[in-house]
C-alpha positions in Angstrom: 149.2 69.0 75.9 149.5 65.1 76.4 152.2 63.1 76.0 151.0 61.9 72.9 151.4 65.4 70.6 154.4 66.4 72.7 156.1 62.9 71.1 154.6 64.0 67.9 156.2 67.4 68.1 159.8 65.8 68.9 159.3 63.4 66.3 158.5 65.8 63.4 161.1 67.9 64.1 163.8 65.9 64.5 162.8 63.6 61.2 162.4 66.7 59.4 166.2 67.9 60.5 167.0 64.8 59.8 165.6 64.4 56.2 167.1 67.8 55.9 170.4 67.1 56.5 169.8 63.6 54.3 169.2 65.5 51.2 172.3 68.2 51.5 174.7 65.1 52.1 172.9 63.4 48.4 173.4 67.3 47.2 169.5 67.5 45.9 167.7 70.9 45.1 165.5 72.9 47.3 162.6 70.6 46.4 164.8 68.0 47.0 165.1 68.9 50.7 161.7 69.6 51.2 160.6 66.6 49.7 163.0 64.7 52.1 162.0 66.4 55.5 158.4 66.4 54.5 158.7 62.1 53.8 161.0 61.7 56.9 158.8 63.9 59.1 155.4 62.8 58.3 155.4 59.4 56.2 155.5 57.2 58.7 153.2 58.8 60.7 150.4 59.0 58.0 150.9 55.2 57.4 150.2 54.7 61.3 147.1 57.0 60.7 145.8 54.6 57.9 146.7 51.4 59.7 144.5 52.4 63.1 141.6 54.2 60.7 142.2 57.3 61.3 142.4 60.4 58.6 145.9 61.2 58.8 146.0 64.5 60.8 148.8 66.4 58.5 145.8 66.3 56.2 143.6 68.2 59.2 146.2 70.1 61.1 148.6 72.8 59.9 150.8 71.9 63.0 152.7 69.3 61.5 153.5 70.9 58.1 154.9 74.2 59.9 156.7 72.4 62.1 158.2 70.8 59.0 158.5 74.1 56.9 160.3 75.7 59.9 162.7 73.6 60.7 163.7 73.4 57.3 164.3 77.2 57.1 166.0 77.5 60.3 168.6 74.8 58.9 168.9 77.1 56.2 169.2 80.0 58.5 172.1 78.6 60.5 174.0 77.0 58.0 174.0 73.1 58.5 173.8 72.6 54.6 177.7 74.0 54.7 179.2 71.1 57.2 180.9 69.2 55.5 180.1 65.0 55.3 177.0 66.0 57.9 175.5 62.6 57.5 178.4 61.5 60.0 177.8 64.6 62.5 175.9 64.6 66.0 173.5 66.9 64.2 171.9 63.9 62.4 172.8 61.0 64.4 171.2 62.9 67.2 168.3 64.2 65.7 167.6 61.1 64.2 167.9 58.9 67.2 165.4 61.5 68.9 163.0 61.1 66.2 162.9 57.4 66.2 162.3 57.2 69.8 159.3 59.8 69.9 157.6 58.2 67.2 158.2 54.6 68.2 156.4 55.8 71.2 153.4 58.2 69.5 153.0 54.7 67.4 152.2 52.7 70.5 150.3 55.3 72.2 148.0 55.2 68.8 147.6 51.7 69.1 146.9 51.5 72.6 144.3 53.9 72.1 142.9 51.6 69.4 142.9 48.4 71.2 145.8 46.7 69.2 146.6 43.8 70.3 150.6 42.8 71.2 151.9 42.3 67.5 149.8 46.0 66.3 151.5 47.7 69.1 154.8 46.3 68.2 154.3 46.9 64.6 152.5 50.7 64.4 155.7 51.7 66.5 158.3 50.0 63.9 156.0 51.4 61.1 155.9 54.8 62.7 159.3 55.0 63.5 161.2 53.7 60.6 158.4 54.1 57.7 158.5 57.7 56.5 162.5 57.1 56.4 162.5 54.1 54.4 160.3 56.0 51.9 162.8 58.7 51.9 165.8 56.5 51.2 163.9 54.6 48.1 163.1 57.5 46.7 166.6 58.8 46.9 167.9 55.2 46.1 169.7 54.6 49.3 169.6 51.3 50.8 167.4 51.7 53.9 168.6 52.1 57.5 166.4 49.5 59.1 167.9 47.0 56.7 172.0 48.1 57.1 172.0 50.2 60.1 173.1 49.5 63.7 170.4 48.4 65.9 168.1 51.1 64.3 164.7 49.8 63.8 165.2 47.3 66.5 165.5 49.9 69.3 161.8 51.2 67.8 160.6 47.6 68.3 162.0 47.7 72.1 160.3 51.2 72.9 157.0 49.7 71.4 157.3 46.5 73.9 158.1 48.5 77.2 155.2 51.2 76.2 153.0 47.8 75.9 154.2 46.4 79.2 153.5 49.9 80.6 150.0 49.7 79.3 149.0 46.3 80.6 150.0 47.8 84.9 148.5 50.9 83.9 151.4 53.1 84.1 151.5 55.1 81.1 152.0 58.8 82.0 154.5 61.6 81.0 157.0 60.4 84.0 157.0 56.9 82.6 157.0 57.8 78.8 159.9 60.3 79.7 161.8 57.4 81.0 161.2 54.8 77.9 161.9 57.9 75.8 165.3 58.6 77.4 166.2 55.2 77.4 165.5 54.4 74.0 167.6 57.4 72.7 170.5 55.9 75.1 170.4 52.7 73.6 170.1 54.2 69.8 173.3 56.2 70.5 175.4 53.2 72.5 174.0 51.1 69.4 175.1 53.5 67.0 178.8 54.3 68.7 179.6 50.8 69.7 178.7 49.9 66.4 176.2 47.1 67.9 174.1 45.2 64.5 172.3 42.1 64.4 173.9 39.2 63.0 174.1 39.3 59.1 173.8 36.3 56.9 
């Protein structure tokens, strides 16, 4: 398995807990949630698939949509739709923080593959990262995180530069990726407990 569909994996689970857990704190009905975890999980990453001319591979692969489906029913299964004010718990802030990362980082890989230059490298990672969220949170008329939230989509726009200066000394491999990937959640979680945002108008 490359490093590539194990980001993938990470990523579509954790956007899917996190879309879960989403929709319980807005109360919305089972369709709701599904709706919500499907969006988070794999909107994003079907944008990226359009931008680099590819046929978005939820459309090909059952992977992604079980992946989805299951963790959906496991969150049932244990019980996270009964914590109370769950938007503010580890569950989600971790999850989504995971999430972010993996799919900043299956966004560069993409566009590495497809010979994107600096800016599509930098911009398939924000889209990847922060795109099937954003859709969520319109829909559910939220304002979206990348606009209000602390150091969110910036940390994507970071991964997606140090995967690119990877690229350029030919040091992409799991040990590197593993690296930027632990890093980036680091910084998402200092950003987001130190409260760190960008400068507001």
């Amino acid at each position: 398995m490359s490093a590539l569909e194990i980001a993938d994996i990470i990523g579509i689970i954790c956007f899917a807990l996190s879309g879960f857990v989403i929709a319980v704190h807005y109360n919305l009905d089972i369709l709701g949630v599904f709706i919500s975890a499907f969006l988070t999980a794999l909107g994003g990453g079907m944008i990226r698939d359009v931008l680099a001319s590819r046929t978005p591979y939820v459309f090909t692969d059952t992977l992604p949509v079980s992946l989805v489906i299951a963790t959906v029913l496991i969150s049932l299964l244990f019980k996270l739709h009964k914590i109370d004010d769950i938007e503010g718990k580890t569950t989600f802030i971790l999850s989504d923080a995971v999430g972010l990362v993996s799919f900043a980082i299956t966004g560069s890989l993409i566009a590495i593959e497809n010979s994107f230059n600096f800016l599509g490298v930098l911009i398939l990672a924000f889209i990847t990262a922060v795109g099937g969220g954003t859709i969520r949170d319109i829909l559910i008329n939220r304002i979206p995180s990348i606009l209000i939230s602390e150091f969110y989509a910036t940390v994507a726009i970071i991964v997606g530069l140090i995967t690119y200066i990877l690229h350029l000394f030919n040091q992409i491999n799991l040990l590197n990726l593993t690296i930027v990937f632990i890093f980036g959640v680091a910084l998402r979680l200092l950003a987001y407990y130190r409260n760190w945002q960008l400068p507001k108008l």
